[in-house]
NUNU-206355 format. One line per field, with one value per residue (C-alpha): residue in one letter; x negated, y, z. Coordinates in steps of 0.05 Angstrom, whole numbers, plus 5000, padded with zeros to 4 digits. Layout:
// residues N
type <- c(a_...)
X <- c(X_...)
Y <- c(Y_...)
Z <- c(Z_...)
***
This chain:
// residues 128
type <- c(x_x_x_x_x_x_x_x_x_x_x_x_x_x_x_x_x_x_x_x_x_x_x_x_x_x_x_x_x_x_x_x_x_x_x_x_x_x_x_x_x_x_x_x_x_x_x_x_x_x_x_x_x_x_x_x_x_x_x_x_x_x_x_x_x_x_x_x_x_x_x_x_x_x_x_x_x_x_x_x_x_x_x_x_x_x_x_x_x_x_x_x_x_x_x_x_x_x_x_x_x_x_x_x_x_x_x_x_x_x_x_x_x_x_x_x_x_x_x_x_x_x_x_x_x_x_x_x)
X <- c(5000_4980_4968_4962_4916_4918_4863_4864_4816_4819_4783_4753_4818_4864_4891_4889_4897_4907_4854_4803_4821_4825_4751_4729_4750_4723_4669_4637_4633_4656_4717_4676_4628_4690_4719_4663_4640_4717_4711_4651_4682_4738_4697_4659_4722_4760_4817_4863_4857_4812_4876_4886_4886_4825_4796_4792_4789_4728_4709_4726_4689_4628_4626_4648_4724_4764_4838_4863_4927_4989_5012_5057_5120_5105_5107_5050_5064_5079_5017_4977_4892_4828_4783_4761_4755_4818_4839_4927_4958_5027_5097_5180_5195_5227_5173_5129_5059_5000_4936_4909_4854_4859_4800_4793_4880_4886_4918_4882_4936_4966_5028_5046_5102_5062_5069_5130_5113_5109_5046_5029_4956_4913_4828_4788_4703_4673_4615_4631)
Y <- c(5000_5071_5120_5194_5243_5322_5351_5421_5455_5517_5569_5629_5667_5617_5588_5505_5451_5370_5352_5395_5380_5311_5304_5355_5295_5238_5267_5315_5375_5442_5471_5519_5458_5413_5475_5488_5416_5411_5469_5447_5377_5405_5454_5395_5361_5425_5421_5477_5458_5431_5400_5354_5280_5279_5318_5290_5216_5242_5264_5204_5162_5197_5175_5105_5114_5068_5056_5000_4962_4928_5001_5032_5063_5036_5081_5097_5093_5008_5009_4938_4964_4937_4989_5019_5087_5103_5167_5166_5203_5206_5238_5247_5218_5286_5345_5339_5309_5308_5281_5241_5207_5153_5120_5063_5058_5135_5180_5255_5311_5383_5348_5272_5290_5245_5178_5180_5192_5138_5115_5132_5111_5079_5101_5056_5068_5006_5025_5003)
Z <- c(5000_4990_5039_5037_5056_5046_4995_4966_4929_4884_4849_4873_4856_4889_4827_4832_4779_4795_4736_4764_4833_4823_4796_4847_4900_4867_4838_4902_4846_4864_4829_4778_4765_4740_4697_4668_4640_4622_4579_4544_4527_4506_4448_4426_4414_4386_4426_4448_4528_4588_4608_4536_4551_4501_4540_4611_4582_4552_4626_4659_4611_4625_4686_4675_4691_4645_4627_4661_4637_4684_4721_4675_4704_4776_4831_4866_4925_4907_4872_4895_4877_4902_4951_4887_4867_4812_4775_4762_4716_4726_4715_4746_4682_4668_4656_4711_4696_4750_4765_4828_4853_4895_4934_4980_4975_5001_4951_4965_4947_4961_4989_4988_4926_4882_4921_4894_4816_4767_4727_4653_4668_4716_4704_4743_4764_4729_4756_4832)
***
């Protein structure tokens, strides 16, 4: 079962978004550091956004976070995962889309909304 633990992190103007927050947690970067490398993939790839899925796939392959298959449309909070470190992108199923990571079975969030959001995509560290 997943637990939940407060995280927030922002920029220096307050402003907060769950990709960059997300890798700022899993990753021990700072909230600039993530932007900026974000950025940069996402002019080598010539997309229109930091945010684009091309993007932080790109981002989470680089450091040997893959797709894993079996999770789609389960909620998190049901979600059955090893003591690994995992990267969720999920959704309401209505217009709502978000980002988490999840370590060691403890979802790290702003509020615990997303335990209850359901799973386009599970990214797992093949590297632990």
């Amino acid at each position: 079962m997943i637990k939940y633990k407060k995280y927030f992190i922002s920029n220096n103007e307050g402003k907060s978004n769950c990709v960059i927050r997300s890798f700022c947690k899993m990753f021990n970067k700072d909230y600039d550091e993530v932007f900026n490398e974000l950025v940069s993939i996402s002019q080598l790839l010539n997309c229109d956004n930091f945010n684009d899925i091309e993007v932080f796939e790109e981002y989470l392959k680089r450091h040997s976070f893959l797709p894993i298959d079996g999770y789609k449309d389960k909620i998190i909070k049901d979600l059955s995962l090893d003591n690994s470190n995992y990267i969720v992108f999920c959704y309401d199923k209505k217009d709502w889309y978000h980002m988490v990571p999840i370590i060691n079975n403890v979802l790290y969030d702003k509020d615990d909304k997303s335990l209850n959001a359901y799973v386009i995509i599970v990214y797992k560290d093949i590297a632990k």
